[in-house]
N, C-alpha and C positions, 0 to 999 in steps of 0.2 A: 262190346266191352265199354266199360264205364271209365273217365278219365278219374284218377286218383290225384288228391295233395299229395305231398310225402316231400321231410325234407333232403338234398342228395347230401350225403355224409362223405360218400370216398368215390372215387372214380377211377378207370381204369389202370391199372398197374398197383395202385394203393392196398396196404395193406392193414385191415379192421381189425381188432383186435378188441372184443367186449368182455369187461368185468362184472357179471351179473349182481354178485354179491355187494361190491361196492357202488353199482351202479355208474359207471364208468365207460365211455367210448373213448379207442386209442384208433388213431389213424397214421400208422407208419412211427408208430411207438409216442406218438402226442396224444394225450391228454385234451379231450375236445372239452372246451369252456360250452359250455351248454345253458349257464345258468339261466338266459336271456329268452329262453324259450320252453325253460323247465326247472319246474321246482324241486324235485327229488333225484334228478339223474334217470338213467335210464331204468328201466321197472326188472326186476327180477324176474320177468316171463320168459319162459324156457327158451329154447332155438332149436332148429331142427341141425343146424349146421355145426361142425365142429370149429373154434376160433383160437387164433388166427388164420384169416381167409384173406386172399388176393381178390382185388376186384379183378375178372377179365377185362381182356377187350373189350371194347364198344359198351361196356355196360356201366350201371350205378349202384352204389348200396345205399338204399335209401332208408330212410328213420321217419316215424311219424311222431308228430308233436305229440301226442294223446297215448303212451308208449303203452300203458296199461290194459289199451283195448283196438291197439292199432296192427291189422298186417302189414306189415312191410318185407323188409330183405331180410330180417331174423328168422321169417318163416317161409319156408319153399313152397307154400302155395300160390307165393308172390317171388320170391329168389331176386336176384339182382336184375335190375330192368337195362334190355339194351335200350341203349343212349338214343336210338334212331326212333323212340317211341316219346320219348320227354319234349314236350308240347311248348312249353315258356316256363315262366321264372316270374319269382316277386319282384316287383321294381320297388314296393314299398309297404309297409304294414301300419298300421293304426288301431288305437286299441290298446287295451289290456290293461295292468295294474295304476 
C-alpha cells in the first residue's frame, strides 16, 4: 500500500455534513473556511455515502486538496482512514499564489 496526502477534515465522534451543490464542508454544523487551500470549495463530485455522517472511533475523514480528481473519504474505495494508519502531519507549507 502506498502512503497517501489527504487533508484530515473531522475526526472521531465529529460530525461531516457536505453541501455538494454549494460546495461546502460542515463539521459538527461549522462551515469549514477552506479558502486557503481551495479555490472553488469542494467540487460537486458524487459520494458514495449518505451525509450527515459521524466519524467512528479511531478514524479520520479525510479531504484532498485536488477535490476534483481526489479519492478520499467521499468515496469507499478509501472510506474513513483508522487513525492508527496516519503517518505525520505538516509542520509547514511553502508555495503557492
Amino acid at each position: 500500500t502506498q502512503p497517501i496526502i489527504k487533508r484530515i477534515i473531522a475526526t472521531e465522534g465529529e460530525t461531516v455534513d457536505i453541501d455538494f451543490e454549494q460546495g461546502i464542508v460542515y463539521v459538527d454544523g461549522e462551515a469549514l473556511d477552506e479558502s486557503a487551500y481551495l479555490e472553488n470549495g469542494t467540487t460537486t463530485q458524487s459520494s458514495d455515502y449518505t451525509y450527515p455522517l459521524t466519524v467512528p472511533k479511531g478514524h479520520v475523514f479525510v479531504l484532498g486538496d485536488n477535490r476534483g480528481y481526489s479519492t478520499d473519504s467521499r468515496s469507499s474505495d478509501l472510506g474513513m482512514v483508522d487513525a492508527r494508519y496516519v503517518i505525520g502531519k505538516v509542520q509547514f507549507a511553502f508555495g503557492g499564489n
